[in-house]
Structures are given as structure tokens and as C-alpha cells.
C-alpha positions in Angstrom: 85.3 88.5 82.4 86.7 91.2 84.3 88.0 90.2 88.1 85.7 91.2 91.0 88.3 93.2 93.7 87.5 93.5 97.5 89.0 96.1 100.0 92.2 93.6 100.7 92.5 93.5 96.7 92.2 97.5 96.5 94.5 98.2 99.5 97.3 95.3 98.3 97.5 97.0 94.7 97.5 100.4 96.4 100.6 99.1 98.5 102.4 97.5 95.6 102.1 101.2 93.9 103.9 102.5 97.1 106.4 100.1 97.1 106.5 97.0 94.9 109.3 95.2 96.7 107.3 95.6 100.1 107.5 92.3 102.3 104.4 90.4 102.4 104.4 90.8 105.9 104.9 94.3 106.3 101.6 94.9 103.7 99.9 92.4 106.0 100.9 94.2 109.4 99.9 97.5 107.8 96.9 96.0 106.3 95.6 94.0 109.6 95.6 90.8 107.3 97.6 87.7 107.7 101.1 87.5 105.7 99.0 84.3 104.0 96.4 86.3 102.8 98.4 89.1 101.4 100.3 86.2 99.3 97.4 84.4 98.4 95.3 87.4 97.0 98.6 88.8 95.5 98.7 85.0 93.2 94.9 85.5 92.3 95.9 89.0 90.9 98.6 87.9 89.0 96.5 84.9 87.9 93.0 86.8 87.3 93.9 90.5 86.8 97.8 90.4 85.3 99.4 91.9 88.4 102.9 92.3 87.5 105.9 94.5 89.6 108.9 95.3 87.1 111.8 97.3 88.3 112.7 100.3 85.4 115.1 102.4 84.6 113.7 106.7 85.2 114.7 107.1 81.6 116.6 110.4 83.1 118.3 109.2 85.7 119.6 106.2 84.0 121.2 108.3 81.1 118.8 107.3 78.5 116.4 109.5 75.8 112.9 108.3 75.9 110.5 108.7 72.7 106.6 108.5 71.5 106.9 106.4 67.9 103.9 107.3 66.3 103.4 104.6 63.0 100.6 104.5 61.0 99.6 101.0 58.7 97.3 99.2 57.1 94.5 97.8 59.2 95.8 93.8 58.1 99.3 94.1 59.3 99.0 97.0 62.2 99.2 94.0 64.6 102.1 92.1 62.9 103.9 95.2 63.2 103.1 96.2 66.9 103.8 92.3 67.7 107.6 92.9 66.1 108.2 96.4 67.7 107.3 94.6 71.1 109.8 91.9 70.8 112.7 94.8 71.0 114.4 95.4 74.1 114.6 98.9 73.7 110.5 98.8 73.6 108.7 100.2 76.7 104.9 99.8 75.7 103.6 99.1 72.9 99.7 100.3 71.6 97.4 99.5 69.2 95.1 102.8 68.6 93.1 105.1 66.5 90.9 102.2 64.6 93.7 99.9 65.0 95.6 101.3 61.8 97.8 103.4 64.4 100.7 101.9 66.7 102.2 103.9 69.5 105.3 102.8 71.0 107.4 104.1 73.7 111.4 103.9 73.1 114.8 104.5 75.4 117.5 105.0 73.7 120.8 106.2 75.3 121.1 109.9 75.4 124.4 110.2 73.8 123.4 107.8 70.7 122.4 108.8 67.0 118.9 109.9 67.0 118.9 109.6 63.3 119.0 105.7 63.7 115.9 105.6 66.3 114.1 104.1 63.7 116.9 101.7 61.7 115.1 98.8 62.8 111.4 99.3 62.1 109.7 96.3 60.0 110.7 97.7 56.5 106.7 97.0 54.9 105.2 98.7 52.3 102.1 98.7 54.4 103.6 101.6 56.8 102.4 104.7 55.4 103.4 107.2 57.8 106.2 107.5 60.5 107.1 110.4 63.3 108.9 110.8 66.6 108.3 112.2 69.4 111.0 113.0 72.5 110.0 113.7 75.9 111.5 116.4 77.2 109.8 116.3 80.5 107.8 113.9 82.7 105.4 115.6 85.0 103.6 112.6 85.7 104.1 108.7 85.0 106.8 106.4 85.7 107.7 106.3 89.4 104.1 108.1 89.8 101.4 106.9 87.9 97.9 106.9 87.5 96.0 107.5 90.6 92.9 105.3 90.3 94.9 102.4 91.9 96.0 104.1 94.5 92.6 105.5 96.9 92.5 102.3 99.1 95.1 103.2 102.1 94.4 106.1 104.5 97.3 108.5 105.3 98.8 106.8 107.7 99.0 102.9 106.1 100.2 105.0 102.8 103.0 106.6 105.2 103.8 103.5 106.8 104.8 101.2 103.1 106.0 104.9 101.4 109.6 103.8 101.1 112.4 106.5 102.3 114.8 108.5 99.6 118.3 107.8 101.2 120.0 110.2 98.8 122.0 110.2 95.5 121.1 106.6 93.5 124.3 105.7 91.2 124.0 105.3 87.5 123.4 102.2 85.4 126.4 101.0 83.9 126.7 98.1 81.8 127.5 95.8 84.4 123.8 96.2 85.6 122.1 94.8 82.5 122.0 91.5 83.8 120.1 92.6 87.0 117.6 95.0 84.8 116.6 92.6 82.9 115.6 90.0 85.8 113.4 93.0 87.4 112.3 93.6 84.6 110.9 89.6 84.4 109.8 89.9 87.7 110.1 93.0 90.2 109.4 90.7 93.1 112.3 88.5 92.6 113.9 87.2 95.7 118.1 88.4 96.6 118.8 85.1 95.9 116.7 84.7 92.4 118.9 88.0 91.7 121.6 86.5 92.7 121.6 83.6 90.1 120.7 86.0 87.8 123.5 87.8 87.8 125.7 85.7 89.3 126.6 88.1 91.9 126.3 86.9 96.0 123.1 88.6 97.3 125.0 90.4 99.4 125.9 92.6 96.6 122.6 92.6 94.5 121.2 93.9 97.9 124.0 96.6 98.0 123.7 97.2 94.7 119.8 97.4 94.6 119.4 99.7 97.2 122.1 101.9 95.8 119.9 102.2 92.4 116.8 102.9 94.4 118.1 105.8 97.0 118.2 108.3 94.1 115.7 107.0 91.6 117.9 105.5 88.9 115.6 102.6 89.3 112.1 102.1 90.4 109.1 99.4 90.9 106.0 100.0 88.5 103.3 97.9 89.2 100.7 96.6 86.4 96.9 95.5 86.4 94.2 95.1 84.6 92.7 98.9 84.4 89.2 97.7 83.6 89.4 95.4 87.0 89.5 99.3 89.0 86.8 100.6 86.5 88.7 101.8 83.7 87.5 100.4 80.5 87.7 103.5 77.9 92.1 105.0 77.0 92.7 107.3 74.9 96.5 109.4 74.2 95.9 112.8 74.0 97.7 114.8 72.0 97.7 118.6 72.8 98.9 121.7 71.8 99.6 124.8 74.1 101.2 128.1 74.1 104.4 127.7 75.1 104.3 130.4 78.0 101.3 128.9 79.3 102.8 124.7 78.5 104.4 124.5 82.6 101.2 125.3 84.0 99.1 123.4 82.1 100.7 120.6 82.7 101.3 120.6 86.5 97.2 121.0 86.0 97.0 117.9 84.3 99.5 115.9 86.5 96.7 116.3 89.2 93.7 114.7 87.9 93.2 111.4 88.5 92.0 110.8 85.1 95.7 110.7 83.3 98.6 108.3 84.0 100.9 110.3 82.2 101.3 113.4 81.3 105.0 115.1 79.5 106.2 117.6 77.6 107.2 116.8 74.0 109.0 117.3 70.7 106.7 118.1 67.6 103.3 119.6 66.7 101.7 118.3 69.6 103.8 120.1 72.5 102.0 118.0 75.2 100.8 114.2 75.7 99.0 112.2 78.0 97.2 108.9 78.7 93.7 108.9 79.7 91.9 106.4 81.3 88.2 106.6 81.8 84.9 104.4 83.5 83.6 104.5 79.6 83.5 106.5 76.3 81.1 108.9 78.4 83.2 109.5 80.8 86.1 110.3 78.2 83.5 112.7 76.9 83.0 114.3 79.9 86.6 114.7 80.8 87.7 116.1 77.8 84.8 118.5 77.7 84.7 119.6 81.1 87.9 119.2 82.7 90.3 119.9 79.5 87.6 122.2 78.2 88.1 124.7 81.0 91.7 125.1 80.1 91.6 127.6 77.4 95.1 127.2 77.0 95.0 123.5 75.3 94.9 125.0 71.5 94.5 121.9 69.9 93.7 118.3 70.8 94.0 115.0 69.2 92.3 112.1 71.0 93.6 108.6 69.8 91.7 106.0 71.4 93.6 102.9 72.6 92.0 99.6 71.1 95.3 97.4 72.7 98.1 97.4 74.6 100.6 94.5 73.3 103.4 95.6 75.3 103.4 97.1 79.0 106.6 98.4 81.1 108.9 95.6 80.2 109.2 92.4 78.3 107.1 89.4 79.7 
């Protein structure tokens, strides 16, 4: 049964989107709500509608090459397959589409490794049939962004008030860091001193070291729900080709509507991808007629429609 959100549920998500480390009393102060009830509704989310803040590496800004596996299977052991692939730390998502014979997987590797070996460690199973890869060569929307349609709860000025402020240059991830990426990626919320133990740093330093990763975007907060809990029931990856003078304006088009949660530029014969998400299968309909329709620029496009998603941002 899907969860039933208010206006405090809509404007909390909307402020975790902002910022997912925000206090629990500023969200209250900027909400008008008691620091109680921010904390209380924020358990029921996690509890009822899989709420989850992980902290990321921006796959640029952290050194690292980030891919679109495409693999396809037979329908008995697509799942055992997409349950393996999710289990690896170098995993991002995870999706079960197209019928469910279809897996779509999201991979960072390090941008100086041997791109030949990207897929060394695929389940070796006669029942994969087919096997591609995909890099993204540019983000215009997704990651640090992300799709829109959990973020139109705050007005201007509450959104101003938990935006957090760039400081300047972030430094890079270096191994020394893996220990502190892997507990936000558990848990994006996790106290200095949870961080602390974590690492085994003081919390002096993971503060220091934090905010250091933060001030240039080497690291941010993503923030997952449940789509269908804010009305989106029906996802799709689209796949899309487009002339390549006309591929940066296209896609600065697409990174506006509120419709897509990511949108890059990519290797292979689909030059552009994105991830839909839509009220229902009419509403996919209509989007892709209307709104990607109108661009007569958009040569080709494949919709694969997402059945399952067994892995999102991180590990759980």
C-alpha cells in the first residue's frame, strides 16, 4: 500500500533534497513545526516510504568513470543476476526492465583504470545473451540534482533558507576516505561521532574533512523515497538518438522537465539517456508524444520500461 504524505511529509522530503544533512531543527524552524515532529515524520518515512540520505561520490569530481551496463538474460535468472551485480561495491543502481529479461546497472570505475576489464566480473551464465556499455560523458541532470517531483513543497524563501552555501574548491577522494564513504553511504544522516567510530578519526577531523568534500562537490547527499508515494508509479530509461550538433541543446531541454531525473550524454548508438518517471503508463504516453515529440531533433528512441529497481544510490 503506498504511504499517504501530508504538507509536513512533502516539505521534509523537499528539504532533505536541499540538504540531506540539515539539522532537524533548522527544517523545523524553517518549516514552523516542532524539531519533534520533523524527527518523528522523518522515522515514518524511512519506516513507510524507504527514505534514505546517502552521501556519494559526483563520479567527476571524485576521479572516477561512470557507466550504463546494459545485460540482457533469460527471464528465469534476470533476477539472480541483477541480485549478484547489486552485491558489488562498484554498483550504483541496479534495474530490472524491458519485460524483466533486461538489467541495467550503473557502474564507477576509476578514470585511469582498464576499461577493458569493466565487465571481468559479470556472473559468467550461459543464460546472458547479450552485453554492452555505455559511458557517460556528461551529466546535465541527476546526482547532486535530481528529479524535481520531490522537490515543489517549499516556497522560495524556505528553499533559500536550507540551500546549503558552495565555500569553494572541495578536495579529492583519496584512499584514506573509503572508510568515511562507505558509512554515508549506510547512512547519510550519521552523527560526527557515528563517523567518527567509523573511521576511527576524532570528529573533529571527520567534520573538517566532511566539509572539505562538500565545498566543491566531491561529495554530495542524495536522498531516496518511494516515487509512487509522490505519484510516480510508471519509469521508463530512454534511450535517444540525436544529431550531434543539435545533442547540447536537446539536452539542456530535457534537464528542465520535471518529468526526467536524469538526463546525460553517452557512448554508443544511443547518444543520449534519461530516466522517466510518470503518474501512469498514460502519462508516459503523453510525455513521450507531446513533450519529446515536439523535439524533432530526438532521431530515434528506445523506451525500456522499469519493472524493478534492486539496487538505489549505494549499498543498504
Amino acid at each position: 500500500m503506498t504511504t499517504a504524505l501530508d504538507d509536513v511529509d512533502r516539505a521534509l522530503i523537499h528539504a532533505l533534497h536541499l540538504d540531506g544533512r540539515a539539522p532537524f531543527t533548522k527544517i523545523g524552524e524553517v518549516l514552523g513545526v516542532s524539531t519533534q515532529t520533523v524527527a518523528r515524520r522523518y522515522r515514518r518515512l524511512r519506516a513507510e516510504a524507504s527514505l534514505r540520505v546517502v552521501g556519494l561520490p559526483d563520479p567527476q569530481r571524485a576521479g572516477q568513470a561512470e557507466w550504463m551496463v546494459r545485460l540482457t538474460a533469460t527471464p528465469n535468472t534476470a533476477r539472480d543476476v541483477a541480485l549478484a551485480l547489486a552485491r558489488r561495491a562498484d554498483t550504483a543502481w541496479v534495474k530490472l526492465v524491458s519485460g524483466g529479461t533486461e538489467i541495467c546497472v550503473n557502474v564507477h570505475t576509476p578514470a585511469a583504470s582498464d576499461h577493458s576489464l569493466l565487465l571481468r566480473d559479470v556472473p559468467r551464465s550461459a543464460s546472458i545473451t547479450a552485453v554492452s556499455a555505455h559511458q557517460l560523458l556528461h551529466r546535465y541532470f541527476g546526482g547532486p540534482t535530481a528529479w524535481l517531483g520531490r522537490a515543489n513543497a517549499l516556497d522560495a524563501a524556505q528553499a533559500a533558507a536550507l540551500t546549503p552555501a558552495v565555500s569553494g574548491e572541495g578536495k579529492p577522494l583519496t584512499e584514506d576516505d573509503d572508510l568515511l564513504m562507505a558509512a554515508l553511504q549506510r547512512d547519510g544522516r550519521a552523527s560526527l561521532a557515528e563517523l567518527a567510530t567509523a573511521t576511527g578519526w576524532s570528529a573533529a577531523t571527520v567534520a573538517r574533512r566532511l566539509a572539505d568534500l562538500q565545498a566543491g562537490g566531491t561529495v554530495f547527499f542524495d536522498l531516496e523515497v518511494d516515487a509512487a508515494a509522490l505519484g510516480a508509479t510508471t519509469h521508463a530509461l530512454l534511450w535517444m538518438s540525436v544529431a550531434p550538433a543539435h545533442l547540447d541543446a536537446v539536452a539542456r531541454e530535457l534537464a528542465t522537465h520535471p518529468e526526467l531525473a536524469l538526463v546525460a550524454a553517452t557512448t554508443g548508438p544511443a547518444n543520449l539517456v534519461a530516466h522517466a518517471l510518470c503518474p501512469d503508463a498514460a502519462g508516459l504516453h503523453h510525455y513521450l508524444t507531446r513533450r519529446l515529440g515536439a523535439l524533432d531533433a530526438i532521431h530515434t528512441l528506445e523506451t525500456a520500461p522499469v519493472l524493478r529497481t534492486l539496487k538505489a544510490a549505494a549499498s543498504r
